[in-house]
Backbone as CSV, one residue per row, in Angstrom:
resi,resn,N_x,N_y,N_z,CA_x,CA_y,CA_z,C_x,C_y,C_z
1,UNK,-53.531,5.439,28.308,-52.811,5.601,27.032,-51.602,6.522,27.194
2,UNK,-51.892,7.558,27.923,-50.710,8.907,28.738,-49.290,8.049,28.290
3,UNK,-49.860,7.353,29.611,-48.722,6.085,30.617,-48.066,5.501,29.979
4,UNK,-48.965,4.694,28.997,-48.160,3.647,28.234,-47.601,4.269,27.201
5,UNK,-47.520,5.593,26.438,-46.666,6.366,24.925,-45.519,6.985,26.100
6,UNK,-45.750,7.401,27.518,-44.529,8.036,28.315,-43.723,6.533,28.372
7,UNK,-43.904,5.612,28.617,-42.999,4.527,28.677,-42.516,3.847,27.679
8,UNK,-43.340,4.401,26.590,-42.587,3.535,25.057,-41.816,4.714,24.860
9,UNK,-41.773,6.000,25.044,-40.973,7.308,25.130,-39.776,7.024,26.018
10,UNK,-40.109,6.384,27.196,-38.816,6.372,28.074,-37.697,4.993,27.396
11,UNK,-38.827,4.293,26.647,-38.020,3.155,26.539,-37.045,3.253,25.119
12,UNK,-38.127,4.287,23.989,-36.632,4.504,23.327,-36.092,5.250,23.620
13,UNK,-36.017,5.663,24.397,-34.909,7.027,24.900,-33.904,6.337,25.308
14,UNK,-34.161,5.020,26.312,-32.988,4.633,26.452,-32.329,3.742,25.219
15,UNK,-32.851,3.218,24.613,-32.355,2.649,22.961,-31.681,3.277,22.214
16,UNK,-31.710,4.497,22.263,-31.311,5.534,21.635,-29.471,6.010,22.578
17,UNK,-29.973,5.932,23.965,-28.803,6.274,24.778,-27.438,5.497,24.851
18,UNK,-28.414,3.642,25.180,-27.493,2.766,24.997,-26.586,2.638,23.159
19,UNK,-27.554,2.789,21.920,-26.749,3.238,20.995,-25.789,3.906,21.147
20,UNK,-25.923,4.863,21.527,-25.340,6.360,21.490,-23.862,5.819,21.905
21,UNK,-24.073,5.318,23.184,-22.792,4.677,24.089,-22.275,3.615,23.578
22,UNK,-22.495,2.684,22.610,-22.172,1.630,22.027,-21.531,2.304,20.861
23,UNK,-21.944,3.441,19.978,-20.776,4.202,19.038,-19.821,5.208,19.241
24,UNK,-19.909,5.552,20.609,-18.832,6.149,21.035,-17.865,6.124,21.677
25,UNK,-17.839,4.296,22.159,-17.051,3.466,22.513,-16.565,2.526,21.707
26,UNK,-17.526,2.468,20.236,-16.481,2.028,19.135,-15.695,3.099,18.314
27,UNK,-16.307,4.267,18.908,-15.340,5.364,18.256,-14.012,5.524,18.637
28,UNK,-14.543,5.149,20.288,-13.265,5.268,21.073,-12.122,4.946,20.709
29,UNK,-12.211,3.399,20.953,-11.818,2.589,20.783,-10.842,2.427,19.077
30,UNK,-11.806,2.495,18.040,-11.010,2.428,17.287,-10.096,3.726,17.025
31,UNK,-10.566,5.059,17.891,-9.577,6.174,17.377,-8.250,5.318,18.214
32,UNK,-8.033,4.859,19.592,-6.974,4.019,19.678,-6.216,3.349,19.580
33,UNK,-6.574,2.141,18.487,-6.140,1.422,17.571,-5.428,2.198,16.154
34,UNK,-6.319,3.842,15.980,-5.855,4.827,14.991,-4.407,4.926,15.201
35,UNK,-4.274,5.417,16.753,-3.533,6.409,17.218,-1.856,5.336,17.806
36,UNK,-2.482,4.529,17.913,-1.635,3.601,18.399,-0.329,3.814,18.117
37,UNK,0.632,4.045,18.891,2.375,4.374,18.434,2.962,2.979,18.389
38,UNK,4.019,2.743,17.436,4.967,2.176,17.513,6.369,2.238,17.441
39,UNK,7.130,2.151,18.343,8.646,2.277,18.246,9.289,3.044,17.037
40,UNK,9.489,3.424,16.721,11.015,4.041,15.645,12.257,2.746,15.794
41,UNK,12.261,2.465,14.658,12.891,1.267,14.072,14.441,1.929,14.362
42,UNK,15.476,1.733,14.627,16.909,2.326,14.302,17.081,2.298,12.654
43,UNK,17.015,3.354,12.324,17.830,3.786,10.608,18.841,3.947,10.273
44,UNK,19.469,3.816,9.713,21.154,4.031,9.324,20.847,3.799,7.515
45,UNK,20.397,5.314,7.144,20.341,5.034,5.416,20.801,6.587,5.242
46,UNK,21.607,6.422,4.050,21.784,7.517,3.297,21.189,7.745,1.765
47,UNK,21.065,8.592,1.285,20.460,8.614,-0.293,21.509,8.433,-1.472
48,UNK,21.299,7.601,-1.998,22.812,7.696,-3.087,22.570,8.939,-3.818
49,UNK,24.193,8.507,-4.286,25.204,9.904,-4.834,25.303,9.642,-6.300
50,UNK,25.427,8.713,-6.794,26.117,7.977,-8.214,25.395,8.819,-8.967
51,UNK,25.767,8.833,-10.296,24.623,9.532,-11.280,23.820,9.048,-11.971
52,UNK,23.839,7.196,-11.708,22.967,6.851,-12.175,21.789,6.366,-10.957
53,UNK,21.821,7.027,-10.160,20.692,6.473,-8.751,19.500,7.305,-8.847
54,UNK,19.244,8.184,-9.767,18.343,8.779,-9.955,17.425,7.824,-10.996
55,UNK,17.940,7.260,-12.082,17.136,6.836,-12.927,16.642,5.272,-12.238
56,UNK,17.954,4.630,-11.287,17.212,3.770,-10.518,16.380,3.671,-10.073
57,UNK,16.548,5.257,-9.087,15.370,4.774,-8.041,13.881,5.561,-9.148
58,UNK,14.306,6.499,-10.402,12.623,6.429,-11.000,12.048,5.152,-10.850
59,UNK,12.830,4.114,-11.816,12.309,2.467,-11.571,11.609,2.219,-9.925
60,UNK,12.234,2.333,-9.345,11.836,1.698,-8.163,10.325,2.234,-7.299
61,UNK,10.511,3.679,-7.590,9.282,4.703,-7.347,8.030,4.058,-8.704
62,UNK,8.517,4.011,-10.065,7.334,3.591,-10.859,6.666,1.638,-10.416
63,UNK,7.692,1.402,-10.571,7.078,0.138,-9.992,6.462,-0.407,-8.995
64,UNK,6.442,0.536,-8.588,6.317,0.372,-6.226,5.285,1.524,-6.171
65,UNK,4.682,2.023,-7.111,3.517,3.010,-7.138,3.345,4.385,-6.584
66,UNK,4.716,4.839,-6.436,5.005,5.776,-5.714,4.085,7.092,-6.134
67,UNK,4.241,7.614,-7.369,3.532,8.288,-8.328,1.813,8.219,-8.316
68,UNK,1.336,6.678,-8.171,-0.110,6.620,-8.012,-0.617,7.117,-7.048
69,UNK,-0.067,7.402,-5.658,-0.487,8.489,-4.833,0.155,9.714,-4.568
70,UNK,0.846,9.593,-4.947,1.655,10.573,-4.632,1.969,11.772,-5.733
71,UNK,1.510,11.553,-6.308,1.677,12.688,-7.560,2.351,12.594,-8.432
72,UNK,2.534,12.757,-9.954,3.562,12.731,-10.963,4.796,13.723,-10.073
73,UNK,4.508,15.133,-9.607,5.597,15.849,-8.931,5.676,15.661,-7.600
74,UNK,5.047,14.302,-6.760,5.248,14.209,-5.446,4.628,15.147,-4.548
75,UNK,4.008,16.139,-4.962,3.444,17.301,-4.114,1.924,16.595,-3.362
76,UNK,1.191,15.002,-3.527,0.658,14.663,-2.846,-0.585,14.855,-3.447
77,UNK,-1.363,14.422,-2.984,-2.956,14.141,-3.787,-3.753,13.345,-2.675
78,UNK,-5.198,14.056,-3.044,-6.380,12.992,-2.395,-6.421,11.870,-3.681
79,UNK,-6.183,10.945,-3.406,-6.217,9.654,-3.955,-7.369,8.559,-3.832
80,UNK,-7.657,8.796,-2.447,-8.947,7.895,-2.230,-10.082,8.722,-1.723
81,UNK,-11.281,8.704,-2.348,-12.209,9.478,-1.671,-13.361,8.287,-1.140
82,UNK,-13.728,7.654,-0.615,-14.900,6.790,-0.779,-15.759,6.653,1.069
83,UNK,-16.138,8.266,1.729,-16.583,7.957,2.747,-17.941,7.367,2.571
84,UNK,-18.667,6.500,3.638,-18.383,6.499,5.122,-16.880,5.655,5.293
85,UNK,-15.848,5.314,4.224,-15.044,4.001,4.744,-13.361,4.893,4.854
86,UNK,-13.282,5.787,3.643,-12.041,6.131,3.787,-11.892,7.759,3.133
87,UNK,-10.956,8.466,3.236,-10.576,9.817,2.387,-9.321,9.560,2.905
88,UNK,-8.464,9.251,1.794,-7.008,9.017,2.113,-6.436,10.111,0.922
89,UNK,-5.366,10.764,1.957,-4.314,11.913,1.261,-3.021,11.349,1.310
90,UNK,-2.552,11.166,0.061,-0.819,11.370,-0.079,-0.228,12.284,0.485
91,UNK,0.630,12.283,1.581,1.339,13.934,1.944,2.428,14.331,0.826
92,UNK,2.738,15.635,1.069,3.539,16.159,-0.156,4.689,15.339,0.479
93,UNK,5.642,14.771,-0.627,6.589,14.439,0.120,7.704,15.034,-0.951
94,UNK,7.527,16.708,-1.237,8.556,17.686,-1.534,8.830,18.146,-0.294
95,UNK,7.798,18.604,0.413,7.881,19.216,1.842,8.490,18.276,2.798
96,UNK,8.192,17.042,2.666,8.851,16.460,3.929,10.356,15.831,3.444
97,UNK,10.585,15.677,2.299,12.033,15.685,1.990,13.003,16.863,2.224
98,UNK,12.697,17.926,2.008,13.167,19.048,2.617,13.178,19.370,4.068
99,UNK,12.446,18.650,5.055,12.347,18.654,6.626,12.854,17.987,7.330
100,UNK,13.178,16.695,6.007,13.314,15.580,7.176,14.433,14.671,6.610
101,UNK,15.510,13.534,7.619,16.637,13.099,6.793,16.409,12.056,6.626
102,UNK,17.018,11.368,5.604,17.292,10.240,4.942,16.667,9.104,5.965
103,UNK,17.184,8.650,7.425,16.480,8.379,8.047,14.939,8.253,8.438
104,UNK,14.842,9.604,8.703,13.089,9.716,9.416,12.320,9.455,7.814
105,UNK,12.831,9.577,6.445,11.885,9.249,5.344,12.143,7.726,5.256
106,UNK,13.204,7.073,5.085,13.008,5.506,4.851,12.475,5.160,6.015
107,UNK,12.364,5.585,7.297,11.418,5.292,8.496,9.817,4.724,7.874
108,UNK,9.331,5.998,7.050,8.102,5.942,7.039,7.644,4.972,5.369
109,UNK,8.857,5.210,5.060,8.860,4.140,3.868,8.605,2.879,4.009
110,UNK,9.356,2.507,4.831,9.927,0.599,4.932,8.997,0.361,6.555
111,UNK,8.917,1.228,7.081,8.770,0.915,8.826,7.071,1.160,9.204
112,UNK,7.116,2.277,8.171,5.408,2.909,8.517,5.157,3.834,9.891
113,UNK,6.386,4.402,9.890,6.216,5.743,11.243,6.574,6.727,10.812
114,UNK,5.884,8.055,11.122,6.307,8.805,10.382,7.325,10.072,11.308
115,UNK,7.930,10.812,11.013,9.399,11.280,11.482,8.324,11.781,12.655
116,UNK,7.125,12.244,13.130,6.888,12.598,14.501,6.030,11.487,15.445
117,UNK,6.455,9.992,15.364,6.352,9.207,15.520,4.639,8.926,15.031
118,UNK,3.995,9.315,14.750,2.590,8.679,13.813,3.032,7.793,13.269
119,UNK,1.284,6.650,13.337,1.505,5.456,12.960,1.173,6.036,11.243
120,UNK,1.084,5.404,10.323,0.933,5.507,9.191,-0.383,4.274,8.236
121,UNK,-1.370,5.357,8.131,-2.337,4.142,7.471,-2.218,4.070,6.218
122,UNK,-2.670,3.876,5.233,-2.915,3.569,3.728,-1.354,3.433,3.176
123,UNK,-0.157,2.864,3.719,0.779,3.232,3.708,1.484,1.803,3.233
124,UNK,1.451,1.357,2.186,2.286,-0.010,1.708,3.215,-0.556,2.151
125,UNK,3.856,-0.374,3.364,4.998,-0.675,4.372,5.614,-2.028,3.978
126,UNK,4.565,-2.319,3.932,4.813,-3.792,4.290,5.343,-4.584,2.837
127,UNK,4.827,-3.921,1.951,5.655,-3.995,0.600,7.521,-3.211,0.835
128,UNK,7.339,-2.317,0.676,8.618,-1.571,0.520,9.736,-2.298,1.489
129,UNK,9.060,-2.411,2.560,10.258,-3.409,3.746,11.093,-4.584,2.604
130,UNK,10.823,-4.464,1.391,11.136,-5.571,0.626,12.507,-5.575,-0.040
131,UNK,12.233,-4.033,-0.101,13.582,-3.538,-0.890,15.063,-3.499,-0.108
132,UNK,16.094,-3.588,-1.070,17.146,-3.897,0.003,17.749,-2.335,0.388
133,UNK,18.649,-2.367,0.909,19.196,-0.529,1.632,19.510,-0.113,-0.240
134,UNK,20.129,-0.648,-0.819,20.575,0.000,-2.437,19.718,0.590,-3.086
135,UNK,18.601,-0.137,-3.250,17.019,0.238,-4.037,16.424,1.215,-3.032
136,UNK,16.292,1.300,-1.311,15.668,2.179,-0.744,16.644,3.585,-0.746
137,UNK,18.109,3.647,-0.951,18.686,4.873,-1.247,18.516,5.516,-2.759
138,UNK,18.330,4.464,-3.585,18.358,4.708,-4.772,17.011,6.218,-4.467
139,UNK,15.918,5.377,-4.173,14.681,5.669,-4.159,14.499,7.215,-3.443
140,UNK,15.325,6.896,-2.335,15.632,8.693,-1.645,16.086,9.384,-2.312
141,UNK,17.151,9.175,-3.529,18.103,9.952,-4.492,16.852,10.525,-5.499
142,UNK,15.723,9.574,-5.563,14.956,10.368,-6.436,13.822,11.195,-6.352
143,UNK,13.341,10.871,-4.916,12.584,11.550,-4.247,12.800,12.809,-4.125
144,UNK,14.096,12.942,-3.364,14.863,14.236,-3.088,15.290,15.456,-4.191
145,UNK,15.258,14.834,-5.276,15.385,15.384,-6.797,13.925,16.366,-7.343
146,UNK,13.552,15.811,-6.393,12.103,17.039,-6.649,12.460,18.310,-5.946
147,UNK,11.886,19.220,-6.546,12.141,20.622,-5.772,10.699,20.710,-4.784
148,UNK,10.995,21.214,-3.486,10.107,21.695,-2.513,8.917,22.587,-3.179
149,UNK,8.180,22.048,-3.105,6.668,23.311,-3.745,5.124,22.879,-3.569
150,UNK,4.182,23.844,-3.784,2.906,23.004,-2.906,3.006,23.269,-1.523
151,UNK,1.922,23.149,-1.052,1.259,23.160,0.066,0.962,21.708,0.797
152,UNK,1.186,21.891,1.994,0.896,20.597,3.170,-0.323,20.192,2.955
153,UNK,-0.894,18.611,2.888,-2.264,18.445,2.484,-2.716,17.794,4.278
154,UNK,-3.922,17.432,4.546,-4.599,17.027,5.436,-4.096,15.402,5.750
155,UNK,-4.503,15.277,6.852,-3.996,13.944,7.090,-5.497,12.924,6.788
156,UNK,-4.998,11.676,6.697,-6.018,10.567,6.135,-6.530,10.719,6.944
157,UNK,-8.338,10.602,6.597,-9.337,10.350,7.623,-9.847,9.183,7.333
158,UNK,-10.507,8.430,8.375,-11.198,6.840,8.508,-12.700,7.249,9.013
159,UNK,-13.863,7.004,7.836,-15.038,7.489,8.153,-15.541,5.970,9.277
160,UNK,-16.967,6.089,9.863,-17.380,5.293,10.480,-17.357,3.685,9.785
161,UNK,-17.492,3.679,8.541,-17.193,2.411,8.199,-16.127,1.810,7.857
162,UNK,-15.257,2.828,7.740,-13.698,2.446,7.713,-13.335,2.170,9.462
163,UNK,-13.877,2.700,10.798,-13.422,2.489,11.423,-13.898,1.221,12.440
164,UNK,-15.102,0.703,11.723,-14.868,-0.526,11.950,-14.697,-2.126,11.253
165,UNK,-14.032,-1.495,9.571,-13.088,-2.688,9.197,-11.940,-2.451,10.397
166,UNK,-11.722,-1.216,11.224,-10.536,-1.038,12.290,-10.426,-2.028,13.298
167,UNK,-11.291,-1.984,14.098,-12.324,-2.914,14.836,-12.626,-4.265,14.728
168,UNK,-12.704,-4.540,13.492,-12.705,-5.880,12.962,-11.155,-6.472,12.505
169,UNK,-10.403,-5.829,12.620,-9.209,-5.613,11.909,-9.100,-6.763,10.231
170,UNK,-10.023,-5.885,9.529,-10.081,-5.650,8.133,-9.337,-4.338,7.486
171,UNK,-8.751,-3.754,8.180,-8.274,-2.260,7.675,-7.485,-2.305,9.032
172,UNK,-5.738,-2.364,8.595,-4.776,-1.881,9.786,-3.758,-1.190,8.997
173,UNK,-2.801,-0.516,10.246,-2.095,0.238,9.810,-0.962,-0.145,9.114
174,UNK,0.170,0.665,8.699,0.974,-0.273,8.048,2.325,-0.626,9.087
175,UNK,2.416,-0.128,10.186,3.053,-0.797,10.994,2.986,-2.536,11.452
176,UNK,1.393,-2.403,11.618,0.582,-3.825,12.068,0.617,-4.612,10.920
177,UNK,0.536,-4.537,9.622,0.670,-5.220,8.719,1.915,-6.053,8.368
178,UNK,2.993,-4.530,8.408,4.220,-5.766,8.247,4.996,-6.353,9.444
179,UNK,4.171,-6.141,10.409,4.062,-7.328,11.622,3.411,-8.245,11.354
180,UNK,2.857,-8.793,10.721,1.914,-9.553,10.434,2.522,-10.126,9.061
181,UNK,3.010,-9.234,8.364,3.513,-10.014,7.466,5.014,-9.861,6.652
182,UNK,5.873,-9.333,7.721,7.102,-8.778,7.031,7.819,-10.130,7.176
183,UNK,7.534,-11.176,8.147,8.488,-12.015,7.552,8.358,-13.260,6.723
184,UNK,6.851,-12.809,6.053,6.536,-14.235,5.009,7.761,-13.757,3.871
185,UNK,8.084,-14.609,3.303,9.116,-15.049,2.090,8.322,-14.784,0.885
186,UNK,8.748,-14.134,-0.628,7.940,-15.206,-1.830,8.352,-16.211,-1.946
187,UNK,8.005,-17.080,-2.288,8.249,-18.509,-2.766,9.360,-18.403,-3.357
188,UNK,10.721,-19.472,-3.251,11.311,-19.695,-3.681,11.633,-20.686,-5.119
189,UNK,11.329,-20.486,-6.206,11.647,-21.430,-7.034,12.696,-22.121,-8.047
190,UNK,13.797,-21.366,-7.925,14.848,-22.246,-8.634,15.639,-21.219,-8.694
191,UNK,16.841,-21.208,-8.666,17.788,-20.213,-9.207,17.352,-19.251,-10.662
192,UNK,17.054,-20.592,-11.155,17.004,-19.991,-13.005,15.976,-18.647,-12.593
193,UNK,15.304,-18.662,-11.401,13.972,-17.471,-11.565,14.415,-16.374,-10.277
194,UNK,15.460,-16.238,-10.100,15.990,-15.235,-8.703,15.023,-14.213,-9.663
195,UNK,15.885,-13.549,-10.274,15.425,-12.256,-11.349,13.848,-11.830,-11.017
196,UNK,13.019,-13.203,-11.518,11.611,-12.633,-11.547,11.081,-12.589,-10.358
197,UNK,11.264,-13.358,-9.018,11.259,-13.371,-7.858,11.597,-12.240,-7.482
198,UNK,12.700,-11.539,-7.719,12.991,-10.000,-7.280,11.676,-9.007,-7.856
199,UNK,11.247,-9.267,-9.070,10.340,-8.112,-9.851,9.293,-8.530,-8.932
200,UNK,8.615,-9.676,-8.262,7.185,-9.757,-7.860,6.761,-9.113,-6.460
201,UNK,8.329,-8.823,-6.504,7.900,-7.593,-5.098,6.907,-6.587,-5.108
202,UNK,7.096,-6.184,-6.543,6.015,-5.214,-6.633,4.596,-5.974,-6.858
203,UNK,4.362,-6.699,-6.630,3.236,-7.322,-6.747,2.619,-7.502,-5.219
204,UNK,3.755,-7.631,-4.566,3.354,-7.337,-2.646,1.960,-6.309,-2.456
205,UNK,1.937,-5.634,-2.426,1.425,-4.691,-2.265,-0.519,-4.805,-1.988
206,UNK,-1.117,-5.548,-3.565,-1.474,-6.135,-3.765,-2.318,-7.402,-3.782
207,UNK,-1.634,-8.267,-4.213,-1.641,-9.629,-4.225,-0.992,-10.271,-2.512
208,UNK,-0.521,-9.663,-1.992,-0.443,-9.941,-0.571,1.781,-10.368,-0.795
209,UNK,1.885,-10.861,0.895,3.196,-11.058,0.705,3.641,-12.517,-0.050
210,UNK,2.782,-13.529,-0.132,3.119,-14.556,-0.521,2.405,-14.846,-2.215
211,UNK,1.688,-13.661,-2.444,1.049,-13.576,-3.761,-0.167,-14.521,-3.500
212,UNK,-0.466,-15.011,-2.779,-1.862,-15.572,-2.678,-3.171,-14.770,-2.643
213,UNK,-2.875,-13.356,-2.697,-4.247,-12.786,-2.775,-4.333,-11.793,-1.688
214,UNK,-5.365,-10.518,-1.854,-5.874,-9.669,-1.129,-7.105,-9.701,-1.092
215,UNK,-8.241,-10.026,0.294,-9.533,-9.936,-0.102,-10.174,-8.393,-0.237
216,UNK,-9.324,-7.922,0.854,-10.138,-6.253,0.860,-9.409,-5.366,-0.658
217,UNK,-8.761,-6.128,-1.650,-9.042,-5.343,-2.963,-9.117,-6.178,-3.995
218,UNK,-9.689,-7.418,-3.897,-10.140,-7.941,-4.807,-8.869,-8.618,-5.599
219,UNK,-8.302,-8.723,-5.295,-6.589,-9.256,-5.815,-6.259,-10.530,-5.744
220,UNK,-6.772,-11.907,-6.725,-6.696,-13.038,-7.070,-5.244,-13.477,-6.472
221,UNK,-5.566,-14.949,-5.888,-3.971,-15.704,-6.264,-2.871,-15.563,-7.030
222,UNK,-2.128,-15.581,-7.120,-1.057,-15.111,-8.978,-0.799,-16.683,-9.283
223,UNK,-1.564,-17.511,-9.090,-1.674,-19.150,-9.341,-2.182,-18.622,-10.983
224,UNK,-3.370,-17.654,-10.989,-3.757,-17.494,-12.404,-2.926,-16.841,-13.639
225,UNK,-1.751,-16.660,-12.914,-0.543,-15.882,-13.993,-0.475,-17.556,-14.913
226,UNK,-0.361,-18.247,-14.346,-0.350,-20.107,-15.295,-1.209,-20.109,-16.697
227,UNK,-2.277,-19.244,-16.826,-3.203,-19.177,-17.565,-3.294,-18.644,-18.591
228,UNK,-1.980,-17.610,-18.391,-1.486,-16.707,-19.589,-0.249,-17.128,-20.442
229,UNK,-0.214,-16.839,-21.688,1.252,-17.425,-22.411,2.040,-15.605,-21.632
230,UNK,3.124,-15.653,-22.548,4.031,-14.298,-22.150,3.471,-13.233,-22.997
231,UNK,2.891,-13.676,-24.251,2.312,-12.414,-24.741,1.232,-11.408,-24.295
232,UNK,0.281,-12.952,-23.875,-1.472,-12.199,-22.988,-0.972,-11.266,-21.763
233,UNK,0.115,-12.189,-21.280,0.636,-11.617,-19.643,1.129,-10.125,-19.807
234,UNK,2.059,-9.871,-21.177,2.950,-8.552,-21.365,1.419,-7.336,-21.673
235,UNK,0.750,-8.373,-22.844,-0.549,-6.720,-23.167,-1.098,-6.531,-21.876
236,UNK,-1.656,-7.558,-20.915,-2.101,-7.301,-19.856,-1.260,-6.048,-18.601
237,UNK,-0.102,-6.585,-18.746,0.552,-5.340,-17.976,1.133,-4.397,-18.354
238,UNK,0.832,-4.081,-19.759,1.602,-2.665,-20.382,-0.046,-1.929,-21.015
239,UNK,-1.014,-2.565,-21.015,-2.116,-2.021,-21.156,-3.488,-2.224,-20.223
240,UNK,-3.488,-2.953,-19.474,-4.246,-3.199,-18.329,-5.384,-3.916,-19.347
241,UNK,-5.105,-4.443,-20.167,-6.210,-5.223,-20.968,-6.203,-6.878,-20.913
242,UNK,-7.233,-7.697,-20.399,-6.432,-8.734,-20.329,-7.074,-9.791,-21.626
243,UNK,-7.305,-10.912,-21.796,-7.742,-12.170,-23.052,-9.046,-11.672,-23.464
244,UNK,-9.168,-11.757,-24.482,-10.763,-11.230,-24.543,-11.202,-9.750,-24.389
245,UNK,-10.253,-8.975,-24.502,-10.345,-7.478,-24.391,-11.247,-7.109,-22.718
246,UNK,-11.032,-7.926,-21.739,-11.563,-7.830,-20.470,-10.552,-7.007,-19.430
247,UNK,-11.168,-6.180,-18.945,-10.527,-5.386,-18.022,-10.741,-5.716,-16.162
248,UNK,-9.630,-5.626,-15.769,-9.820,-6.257,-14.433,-9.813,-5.747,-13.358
249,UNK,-10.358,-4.998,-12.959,-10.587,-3.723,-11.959,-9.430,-2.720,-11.520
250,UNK,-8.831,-3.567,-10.739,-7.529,-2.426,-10.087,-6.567,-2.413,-10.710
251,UNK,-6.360,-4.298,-11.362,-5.012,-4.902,-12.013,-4.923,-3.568,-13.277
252,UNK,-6.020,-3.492,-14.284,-6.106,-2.674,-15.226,-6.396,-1.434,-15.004
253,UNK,-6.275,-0.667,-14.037,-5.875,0.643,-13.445,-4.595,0.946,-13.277
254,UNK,-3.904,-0.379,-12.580,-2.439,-0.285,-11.803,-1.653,-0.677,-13.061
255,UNK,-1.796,-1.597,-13.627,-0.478,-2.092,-14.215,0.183,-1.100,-15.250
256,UNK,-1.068,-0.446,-16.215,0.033,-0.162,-17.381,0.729,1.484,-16.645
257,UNK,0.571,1.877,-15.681,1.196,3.217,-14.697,2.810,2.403,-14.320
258,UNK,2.517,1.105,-14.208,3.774,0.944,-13.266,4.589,0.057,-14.503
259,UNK,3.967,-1.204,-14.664,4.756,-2.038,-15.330,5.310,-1.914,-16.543
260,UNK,5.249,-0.782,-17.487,5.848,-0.497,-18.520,7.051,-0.280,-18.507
261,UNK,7.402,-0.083,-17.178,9.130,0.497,-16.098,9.686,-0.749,-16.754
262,UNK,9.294,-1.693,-17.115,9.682,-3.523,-17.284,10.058,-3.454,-18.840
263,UNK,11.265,-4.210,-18.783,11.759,-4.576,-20.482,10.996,-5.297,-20.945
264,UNK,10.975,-6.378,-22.103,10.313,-7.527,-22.351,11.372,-8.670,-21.370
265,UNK,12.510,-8.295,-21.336,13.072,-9.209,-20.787,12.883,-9.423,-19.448
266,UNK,12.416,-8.679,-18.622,12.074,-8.018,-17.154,10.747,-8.777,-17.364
267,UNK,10.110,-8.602,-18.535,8.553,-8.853,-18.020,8.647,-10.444,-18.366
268,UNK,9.138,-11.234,-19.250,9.476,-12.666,-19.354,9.878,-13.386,-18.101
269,UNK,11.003,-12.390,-17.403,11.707,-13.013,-16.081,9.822,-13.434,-14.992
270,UNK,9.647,-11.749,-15.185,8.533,-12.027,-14.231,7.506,-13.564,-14.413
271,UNK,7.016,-13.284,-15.631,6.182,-14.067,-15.836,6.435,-15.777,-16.012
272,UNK,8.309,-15.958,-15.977,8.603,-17.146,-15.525,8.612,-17.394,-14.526
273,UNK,9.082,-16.434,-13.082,8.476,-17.001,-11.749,7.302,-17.202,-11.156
274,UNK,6.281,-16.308,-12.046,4.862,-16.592,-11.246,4.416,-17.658,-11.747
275,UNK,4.540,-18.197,-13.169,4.287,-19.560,-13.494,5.515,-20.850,-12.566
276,UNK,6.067,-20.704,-12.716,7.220,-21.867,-11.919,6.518,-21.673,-10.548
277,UNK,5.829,-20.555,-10.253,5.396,-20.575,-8.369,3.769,-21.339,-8.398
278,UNK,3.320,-20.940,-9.550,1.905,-21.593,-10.126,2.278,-22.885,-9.978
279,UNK,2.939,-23.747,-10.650,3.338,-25.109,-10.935,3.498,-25.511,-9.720
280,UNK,4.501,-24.936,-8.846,4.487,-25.627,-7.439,3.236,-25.622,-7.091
281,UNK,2.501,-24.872,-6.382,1.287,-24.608,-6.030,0.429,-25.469,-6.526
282,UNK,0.131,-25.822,-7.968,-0.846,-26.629,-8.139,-0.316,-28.052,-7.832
């Protein structure tokens, strides 16, 4: 009996060892995929000057969610707490506007590197790459309009189950993303809808680059924007309420923060291209 509990002893010991070595080679591994550098893009941006590039780029910061992590004063916030998968921090970006130029910030804006070449995770890249140099200076003009204050926050951590959506590549950085997807198009649908085609950028983010959907946040086709007249569509995005007094997880978290930035006429434009992109589609 000795014999045989020393060998069921030896045998999970090694079960236990080979584990051991099987998560610390997916630790490895995905801290590599973490750490992974990519190039520094060449920049050539300046921040506008005009006096009206401040109230632009507010628009462009409210619509593009700048504020939802980043703070009403930009000084940065834990935004996501949900380990074993993620604890994601906004950095102050009073402090790094004051450190860093026009360059190394639309770097980490549009490119997803950040001015000491770090890759950048939880980082919408792949949206913002959307905007043209006018809207991304605008956007520096308003950034920069904050005064320096606050303290440096911690950098994002990726708990064990966040690091192997890494692994699985269910969760990448935002460099890899808008490699992956900086050069899908939205749909093109008619002249008459340039306008709302421009607004569904902010819907990138999201709903993905072609608006077909995000699975890792639950973010439907925008085929179902068809389903709404312009009125359901406007309460839905100025109150996050949608038909039936039903609330829709993130959509009705996110929208009425950002989309109120939208006229009625802004929000009509919108809601004529996602239907005209619906119509194709079906």
């Amino acid at each position: 009996m000795k014999r045989l509990l020393r060998w069921a002893g030896l045998g999970l010991a090694g079960l236990v060892t080979v584990a051991l070595c099987l998560a610390l080679g997916a630790f490895a591994a995905s801290e590599v995929m973490i750490r992974r550098a990519y190039p520094k893009a060449p920049v050539r941006i300046a921040a506008a000057t005009d006096p009206a590039a401040l109230e632009r780029g507010r628009k462009v910061a409210i619509l593009n969610g700048c504020h939802d992590c980043h703070g009403a004063d930009f000084t940065g916030r834990l935004f996501h707490d949900e380990m074993p998968i993620l604890r994601a921090y906004a950095p102050n970006l009073t402090l790094a506007a004051a450190e860093q130029s026009d360059a190394e910030l639309d770097r980490a804006i549009r490119h997803g590197v950040a001015a000491d070449g770090r890759t950048l995770w939880v980082m919408p890249s792949e949206a913002f790459a959307r905007l043209t140099d006018a809207e991304a200076a605008d956007l520096l003009a308003y950034v920069r309009s904050f005064p320096a204050q606050g303290e440096a926050l911690p950098r994002t951590q990726v708990g064990p189950v966040g690091r192997l959506g890494v692994l699985m590549r269910k969760f990448d950085s935002a460099p890899a993303m808008l490699k992956a997807e900086g050069a899908i198009e939205l749909p093109r649908v008619g002249a008459e809808h340039e306008a709302g085609r421009r607004l569904a950028r902010a819907c990138i983010e999201c709903h993905g680059p072609a608006l077909t959907g995000r699975e890792v946040v639950g973010a439907p086709d925008l085929t179902i924007a068809a389903a709404y007249d312009l009125s359901d569509f406007e309460t839905l995005l100025r109150t996050g309420v949608a038909p039936g007094g039903r609330r829709l997880g993130l959509m009705s978290q996110v929208s009425p923060a950002r989309f109120n930035a939208l006229s009625h006429e802004e929000v009509a434009a919108l809601h004529g291209y996602l239907r005209a992109r619906a119509d194709r589609v079906l």
